[in-house]
N, C-alpha and C positions, 0 to 999 in steps of 0.2 A: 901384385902387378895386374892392369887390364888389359888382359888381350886380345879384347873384342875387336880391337880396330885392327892390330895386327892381324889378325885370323882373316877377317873381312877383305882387308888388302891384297894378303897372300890367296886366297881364294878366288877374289875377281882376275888375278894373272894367270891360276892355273886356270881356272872355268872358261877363260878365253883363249887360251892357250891350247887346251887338250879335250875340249867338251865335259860338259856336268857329269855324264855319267860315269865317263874314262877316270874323273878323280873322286879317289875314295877318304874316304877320313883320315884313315893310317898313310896314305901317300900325302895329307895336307900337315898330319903333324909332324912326319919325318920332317918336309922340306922346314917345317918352321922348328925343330926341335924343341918339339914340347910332346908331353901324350897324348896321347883321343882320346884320355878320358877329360883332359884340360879343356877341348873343343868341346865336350858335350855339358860341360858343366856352363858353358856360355849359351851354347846352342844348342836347344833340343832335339833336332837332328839335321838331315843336306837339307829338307825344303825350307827351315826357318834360317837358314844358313843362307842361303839362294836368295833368300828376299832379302838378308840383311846386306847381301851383295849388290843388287838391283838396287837396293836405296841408295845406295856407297854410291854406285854409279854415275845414277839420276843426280843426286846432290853435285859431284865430280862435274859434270855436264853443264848443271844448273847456274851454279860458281861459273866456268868458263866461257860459258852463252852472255853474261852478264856484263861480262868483261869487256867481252868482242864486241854487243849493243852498244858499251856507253865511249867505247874509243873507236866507232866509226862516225865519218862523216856524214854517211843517208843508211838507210836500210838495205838499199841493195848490197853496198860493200858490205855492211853487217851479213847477210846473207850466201855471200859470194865467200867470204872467209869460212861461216859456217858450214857450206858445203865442203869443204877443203878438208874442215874438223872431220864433221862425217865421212867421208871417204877414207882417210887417215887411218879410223876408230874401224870401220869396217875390215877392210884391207889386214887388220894386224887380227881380228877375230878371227875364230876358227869358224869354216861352216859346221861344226860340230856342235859348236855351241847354240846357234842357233839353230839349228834340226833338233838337237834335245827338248829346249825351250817349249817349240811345238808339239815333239811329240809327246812328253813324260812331263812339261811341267805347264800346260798350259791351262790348267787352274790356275796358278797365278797369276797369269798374265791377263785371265780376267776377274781376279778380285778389285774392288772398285778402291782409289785412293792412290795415292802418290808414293805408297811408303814401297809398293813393288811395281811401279811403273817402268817397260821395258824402257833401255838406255834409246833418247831419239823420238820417244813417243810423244814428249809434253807439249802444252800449250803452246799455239803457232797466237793466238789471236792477240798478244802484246805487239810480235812482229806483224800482224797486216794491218791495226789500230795506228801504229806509228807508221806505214807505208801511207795509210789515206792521210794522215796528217802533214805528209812533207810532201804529199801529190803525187807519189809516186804509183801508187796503187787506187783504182778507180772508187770512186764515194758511194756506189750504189751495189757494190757488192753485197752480200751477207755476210759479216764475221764470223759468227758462229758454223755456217754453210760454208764457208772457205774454209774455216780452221780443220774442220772434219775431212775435206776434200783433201786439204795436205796432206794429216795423218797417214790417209789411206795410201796416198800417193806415196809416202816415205814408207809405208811399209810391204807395200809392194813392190819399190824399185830395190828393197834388200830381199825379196823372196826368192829361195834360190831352185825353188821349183819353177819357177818362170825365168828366173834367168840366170842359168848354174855359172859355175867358177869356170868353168873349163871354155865355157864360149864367153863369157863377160866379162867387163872387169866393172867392179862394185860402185868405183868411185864416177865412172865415167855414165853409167846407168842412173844413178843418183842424179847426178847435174843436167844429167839430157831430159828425165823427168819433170824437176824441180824448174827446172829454166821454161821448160816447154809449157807448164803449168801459169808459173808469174808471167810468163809474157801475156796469157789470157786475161790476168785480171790489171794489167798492168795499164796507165796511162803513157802517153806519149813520153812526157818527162821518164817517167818506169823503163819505157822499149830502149830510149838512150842510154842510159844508164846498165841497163842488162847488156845492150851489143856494146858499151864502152868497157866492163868488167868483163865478160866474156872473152872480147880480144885478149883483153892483158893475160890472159889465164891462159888463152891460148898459146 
C-alpha cells in the first residue's frame, strides 16, 4: 500500500491545526494508525515531511486557483473570490503554524523552486497579464515589478507580528491590503469593477 499521500494529508490537518512542532511522529502515526517506523520508511524525517506538505498544498492551491480563473467572468471577480479562498485558508490555520515556519523552518522557505513553496506565495503575474489584457489593470505597469509587490504584500498582511490575532482579523487585513494595492495599478474600468465586487462582498 502507498501511503505517502495519506501521511502527507493527515499531516497538512495536523501541521495546521496544532503547529509543526506540537506534532510529533508517534502523534501522526497514532492518528493514522499505522507505525513511525511506516512514516519513516517514506519520509526521511519532519523537515522532508514539511516540504512534501508544502507541495500537497501549493498543488491543492494551484488546482483551485485554476478553477476559480477559467469560471470567472474578468479578473477582478477571479480575484475577489480569491481573496475569500485566502481568508478561509488563513482563518482555519493555526498562528502556530506559521510562527514555526519562521522560526525553525525557514530554510525551507527559502530553498528556491516550487516543490516547498509557502501555501499563497505563487505567481501573481498570469493574474495582472490577464488584468492589462481585459483593461482592467493599467498597460504601463511592470509585471514582473507588480508581481513581487503582491508577493510581499500577501505576506505581510498574514504577518502576525504586525498584525496579531487578538486585535485583527486575517481575512479582513488581506482584502484591505490587496484591494488598496489593485486599486493603484488599476484603470478606470478596474476602480468599477473593484467598488462593484467590494459592495457585493460587503
Amino acid at each position: 500500500m502507498d501511503y505517502r499521500q495519506t501521511i502527507v494529508e493527515e499531516a497538512a490537518v495536523m501541521f495546521r491545526t496544532y503547529g509543526i512542532r506540537a506534532v510529533t511522529m508517534d502523534m501522526l502515526a497514532s492518528h493514522l494508525g499505522i507505525s513511525k517506523r511506516t512514516i519513516y520508511e517514506v519520509f526521511r524525517d519532519k523537515d522532508e515531511l514539511l516540504q512534501g506538505v508544502l507541495k500537497w498544498m501549493r498543488e491543492k492551491q494551484s488546482e483551485t486557483m485554476k478553477k476559480i480563473f477559467s469560471e470567472s467572468e474578468n479578473v477582478i471577480e477571479a480575484i475577489f473570490k480569491m481573496l475569500d479562498m485566502m481568508g478561509n485558508h488563513f482563518q482555519k490555520m493555526s498562528p502556530a503554524f506559521q510562527m514555526d515556519m519562521k522560526r525553525y523552518h525557514n530554510e525551507i522557505l527559502r530553498k528556491p523552486g516550487d516543490q516547498v513553496e509557502f501555501p499563497y506565495s505563487s505567481s501573481n503575474s498570469e493574474i495582472i497579464k490577464r488584468g492589462i489584457r481585459e483593461g482592467v489593470f493599467r498597460k504601463d505597469i511592470d509585471v514582473d515589478i507588480t508581481n513581487k509587490c503582491m508577493l510581499e504584500v500577501a505576506k505581510m498582511s498574514n504577518d502576525k507580528t504586525v498584525f496579531p490575532s487578538d486585535d485583527y482579523v486575517s481575512k479582513d487585513v488581506v482584502r484591505t491590503f490587496y484591494l488598496n494595492y489593485l486599486r493603484g495599478i488599476s484603470t478606470q474600468k478596474g476602480l468599477d469593477l473593484i467598488n462593484l465586487h467590494d459592495k457585493k462582498h460587503k
